[in-house]
N, C-alpha and C positions, 0 to 999 in steps of 0.2 A: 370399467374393468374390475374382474376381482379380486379380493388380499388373499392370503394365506392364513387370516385369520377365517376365513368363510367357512366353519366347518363341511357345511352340509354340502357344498362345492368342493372342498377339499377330498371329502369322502370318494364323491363322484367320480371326480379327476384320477384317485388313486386308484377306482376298480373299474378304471372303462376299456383297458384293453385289450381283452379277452375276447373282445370280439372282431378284433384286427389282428390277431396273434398273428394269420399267415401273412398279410403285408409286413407287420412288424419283422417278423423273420425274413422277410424278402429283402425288404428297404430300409432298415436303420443299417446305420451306420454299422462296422464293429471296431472294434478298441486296437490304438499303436502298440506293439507287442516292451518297446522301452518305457512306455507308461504305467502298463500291467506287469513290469520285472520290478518297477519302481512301489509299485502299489504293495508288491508282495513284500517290501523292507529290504530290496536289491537291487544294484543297476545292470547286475551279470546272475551267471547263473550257478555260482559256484557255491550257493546253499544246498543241490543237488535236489530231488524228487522230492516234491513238497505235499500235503495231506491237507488241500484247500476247501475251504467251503462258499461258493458263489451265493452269495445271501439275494433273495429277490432276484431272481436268476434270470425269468422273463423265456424268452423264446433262448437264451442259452447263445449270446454275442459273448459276452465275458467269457463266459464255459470254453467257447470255442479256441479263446485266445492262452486260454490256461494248459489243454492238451496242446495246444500248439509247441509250447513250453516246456512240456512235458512232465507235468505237476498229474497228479490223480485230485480226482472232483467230484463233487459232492456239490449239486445244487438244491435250493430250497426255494420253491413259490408256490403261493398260493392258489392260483387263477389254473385251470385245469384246462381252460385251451391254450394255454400260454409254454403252460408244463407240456403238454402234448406235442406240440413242435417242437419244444425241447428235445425231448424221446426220439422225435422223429429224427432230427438231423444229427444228434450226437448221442448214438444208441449207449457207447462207453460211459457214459456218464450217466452215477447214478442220482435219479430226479425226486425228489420225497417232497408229497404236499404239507405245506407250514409256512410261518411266517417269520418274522425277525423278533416279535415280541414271544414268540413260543419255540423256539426251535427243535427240531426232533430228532437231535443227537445226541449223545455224551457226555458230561463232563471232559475236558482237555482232549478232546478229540481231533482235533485238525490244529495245524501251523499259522495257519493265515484263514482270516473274510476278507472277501472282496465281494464290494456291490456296484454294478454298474448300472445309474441314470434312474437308485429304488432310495436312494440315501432320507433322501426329502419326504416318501413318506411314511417313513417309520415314526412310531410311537417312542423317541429317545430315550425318555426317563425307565421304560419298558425293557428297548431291545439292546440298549448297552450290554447292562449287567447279564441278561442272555449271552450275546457275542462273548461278555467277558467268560463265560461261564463253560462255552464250548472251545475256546483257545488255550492251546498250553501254554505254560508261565513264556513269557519274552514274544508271544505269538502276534503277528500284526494285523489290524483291522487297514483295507483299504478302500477309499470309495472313490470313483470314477464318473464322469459326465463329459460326452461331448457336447461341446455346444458350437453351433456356426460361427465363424470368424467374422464379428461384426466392425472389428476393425477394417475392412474389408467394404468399401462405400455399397457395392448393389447389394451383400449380404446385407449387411446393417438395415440398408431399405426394404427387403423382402421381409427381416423381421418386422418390419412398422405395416407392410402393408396386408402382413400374415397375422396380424395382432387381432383377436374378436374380445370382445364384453365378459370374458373369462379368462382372459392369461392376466397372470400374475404381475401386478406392477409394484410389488417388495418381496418379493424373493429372486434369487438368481443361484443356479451351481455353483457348491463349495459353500454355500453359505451353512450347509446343513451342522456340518460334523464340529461340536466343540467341543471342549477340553471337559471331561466326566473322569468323575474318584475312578482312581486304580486304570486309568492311562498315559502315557505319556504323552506331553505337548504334540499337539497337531501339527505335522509340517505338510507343505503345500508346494506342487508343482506341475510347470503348464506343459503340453506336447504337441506339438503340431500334427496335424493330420488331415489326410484328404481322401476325398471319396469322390467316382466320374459318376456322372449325372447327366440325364435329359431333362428337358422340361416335364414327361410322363412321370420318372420316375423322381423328380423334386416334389411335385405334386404327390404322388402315394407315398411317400414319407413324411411332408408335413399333414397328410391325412391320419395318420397314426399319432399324431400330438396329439395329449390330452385338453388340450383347450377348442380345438377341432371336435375329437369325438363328442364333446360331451354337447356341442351345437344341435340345436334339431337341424332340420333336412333344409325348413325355409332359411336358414341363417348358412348352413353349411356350403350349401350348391353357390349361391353366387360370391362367397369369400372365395372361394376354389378357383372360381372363374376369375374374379380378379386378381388371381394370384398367377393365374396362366397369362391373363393379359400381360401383367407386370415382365411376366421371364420373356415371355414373346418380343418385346419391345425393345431387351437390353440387348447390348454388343456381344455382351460377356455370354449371355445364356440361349439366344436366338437361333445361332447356329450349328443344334444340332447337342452333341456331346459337351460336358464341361463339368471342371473340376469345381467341384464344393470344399472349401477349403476350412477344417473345423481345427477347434482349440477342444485338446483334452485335457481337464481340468481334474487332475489326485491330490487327493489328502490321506493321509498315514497318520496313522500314531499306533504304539504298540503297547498290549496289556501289560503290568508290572507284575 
């Protein structure tokens, strides 16, 4: 397996999914709307209409959960079929290509970042001081990841049996975001959430993982297969419909 120290697999990893943007828009998950009030520095909404910026915004899951909210948004990614879908499904929001180390805003322009499932791989030392630079004073960075509930016995197993010679065996979400000059202590907290699922569409979501894309064809086709074998087999996943039971994982802290 890979580390996180692999640069030139790190890189890989980080620009491969542009070529799955429409699955990724179809089939990832999107974010509990008590995690993303939580992210913004709230657990209610009585900070009123907020001037957020979705950092690494991707096909615009976060975005989606912030209009829901009813916050105005401002997303930022770089990948131009990623940002395209974006566009597509949430015309209101305005989409500008950049990254977290450059941003293409303002000075004190926005209330809140929020990044969902881009945390890990920013350039920190870089896109801090950015973030810190486009937030008004007291304004909160949030970052977001779901991850499958491995407490959860046949999840936990599908992770093992969905594992290839490139996922990560010393990283995990949340690990990303630490305590950086001119923010406040990091706090942390978990959400439960769930998403219905077939075996079809388990398979075209773990097909959008970056340890998936970046397989060639011979390595990719029969993990996929064994990965159908596996849902085929269990109680839980066999018959049809069934709920994917995931952990959202936020951390917060806010500029001084």
């Amino acid at each position: 397996m890979a580390t996180d120290t692999d640069p030139e697999m790190f890189a890989r990893r980080a620009s491969c999914f542009g070529a799955e943007a429409a699955a990724y828009a179809e089939h990832r998950p999107d974010y509990p709307l008590p995690g993303v009030r939580w992210a913004l520095g709230s657990e209610d909404d009585r900070r009123g209409t907020l001037d957020v910026l979705d950092l690494g915004a991707g096909t615009g899951k976060l975005s989606a959960a912030l209009l829901a909210l009813g916050h105005r948004v401002t997303a930022v990614e770089p990948d131009a079929d990623m940002r395209g879908q974006l566009e597509r499904l949430l015309p209101s929001v305005t989409a500008l290509a950049g990254g977290a180390e450059e941003i293409p805003l303002a000075d004190a322009s926005v209330d809140a970042v929020v990044v969902g499932q881009a945390f890990h791989w920013f350039d920190q030392e870089r896109a801090m001081p950015e973030i810190a630079r486009v937030l008004r004073p007291g304004g909160t960075l949030g970052a977001l990841w779901n991850t499958d509930d491995d407490r959860v016995e046949w999840i936990a197993e599908l992770g093992r049996v969905s594992s290839s010679r490139v996922s990560y065996i010393d990283w995990h979400p949340g690990k990303g975001m630490e305590k950086h000059a001119g923010f406040t202590a990091v706090e942390y907290r978990e959400f439960a959430h769930r998403q219905p699922r077939t075996i079809d569409s388990m398979l075209a979501t773990i097909t959008t993982h970056s340890h998936i894309l970046t397989l060639e064809p011979a390595e990719r086709e029969p993990l996929l297969a064994r990965i159908r074998d596996y849902l085929a087999t269990r109680p839980e996943t066999s018959g049809g419909s069934f709920d994917l039971e995931i952990v959202t994982r936020v951390q917060r802290c806010a500029v001084k």
